[in-house]
C-alpha positions in Angstrom: 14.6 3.0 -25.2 16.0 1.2 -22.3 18.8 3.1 -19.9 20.4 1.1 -17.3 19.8 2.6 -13.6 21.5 1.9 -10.4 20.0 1.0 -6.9 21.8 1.0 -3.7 19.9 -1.2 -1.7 20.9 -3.2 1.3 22.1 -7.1 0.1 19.0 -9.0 2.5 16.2 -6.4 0.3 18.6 -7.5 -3.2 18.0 -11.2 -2.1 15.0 -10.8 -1.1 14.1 -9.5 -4.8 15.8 -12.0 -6.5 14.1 -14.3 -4.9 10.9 -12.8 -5.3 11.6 -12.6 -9.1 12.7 -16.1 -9.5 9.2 -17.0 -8.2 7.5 -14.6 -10.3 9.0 -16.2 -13.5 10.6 -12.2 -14.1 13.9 -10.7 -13.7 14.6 -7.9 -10.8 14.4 -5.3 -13.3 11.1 -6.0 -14.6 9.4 -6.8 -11.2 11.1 -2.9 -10.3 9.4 -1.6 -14.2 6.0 -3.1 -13.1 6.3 -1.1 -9.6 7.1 2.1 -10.9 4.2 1.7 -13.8 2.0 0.8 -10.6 3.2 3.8 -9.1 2.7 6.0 -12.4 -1.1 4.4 -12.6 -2.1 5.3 -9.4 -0.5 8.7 -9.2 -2.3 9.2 -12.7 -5.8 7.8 -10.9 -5.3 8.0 -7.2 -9.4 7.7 -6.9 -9.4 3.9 -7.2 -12.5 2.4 -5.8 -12.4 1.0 -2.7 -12.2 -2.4 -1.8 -15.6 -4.3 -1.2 -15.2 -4.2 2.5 -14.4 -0.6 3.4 -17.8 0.6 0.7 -19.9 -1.8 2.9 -19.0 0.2 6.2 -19.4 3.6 4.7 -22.3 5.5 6.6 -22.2 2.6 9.2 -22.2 5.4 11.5 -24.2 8.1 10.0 -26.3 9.2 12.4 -24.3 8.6 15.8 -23.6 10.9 18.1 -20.2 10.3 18.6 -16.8 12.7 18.0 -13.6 12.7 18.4 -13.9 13.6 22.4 -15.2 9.8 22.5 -12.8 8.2 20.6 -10.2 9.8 23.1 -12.2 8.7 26.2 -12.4 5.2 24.6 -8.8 5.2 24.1 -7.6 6.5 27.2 -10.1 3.4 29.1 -9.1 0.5 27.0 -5.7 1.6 27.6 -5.4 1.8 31.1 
C-alpha cells in the first residue's frame, strides 16, 4: 500500500533532489524510499563490516605506550 507523505524542505535541497533523481534514472520519491530502506537495513544490522582500509589499521598500535595525555600534548604543539 502506498500513502502519499509530505516534506517541508528548503527549494535549493528540492532541486537539488530532482536533480539528483533525473540523474539517477528515478523519481524523488523513490530515491527518498531507497534512503529510508537504507536507514531501516542498517538500523536492523548496524555491525556492518568495515571498510578494507580501517580493518588494515586495526591493532596498528597495539602495543604503544601512548594515551590520551599524548594525544592532548600533540594537539596542543601542532596547534600553537
Amino acid at each position: 500500500m502506498q500513502t502519499k507523505l509530505t516534506l517541508r524542505l528548503e527549494d535549493h535541497v528540492i532541486e537539488q533532489a530532482k536533480q539528483y533523481a533525473a540523474q539517477a534514472g528515478k523519481s524523488v520519491s523513490q530515491i527518498v524510499t531507497d534512503y529510508f530502506k537504507l536507514l531501516a537495513a542498517h538500523q536492523a544490522a548496524p555491525e556492518t563490516p568495515p571498510p578494507p582500509i580501517t580493518r588494515s589499521l586495526r591493532g596498528l598500535l597495539r602495543g604503544c605506550d601512548l594515551d590520551e595525555q599524548d594525544y592532548r600534548r600533540f594537539l596542543e604543539e601542532k596547534h600553537r
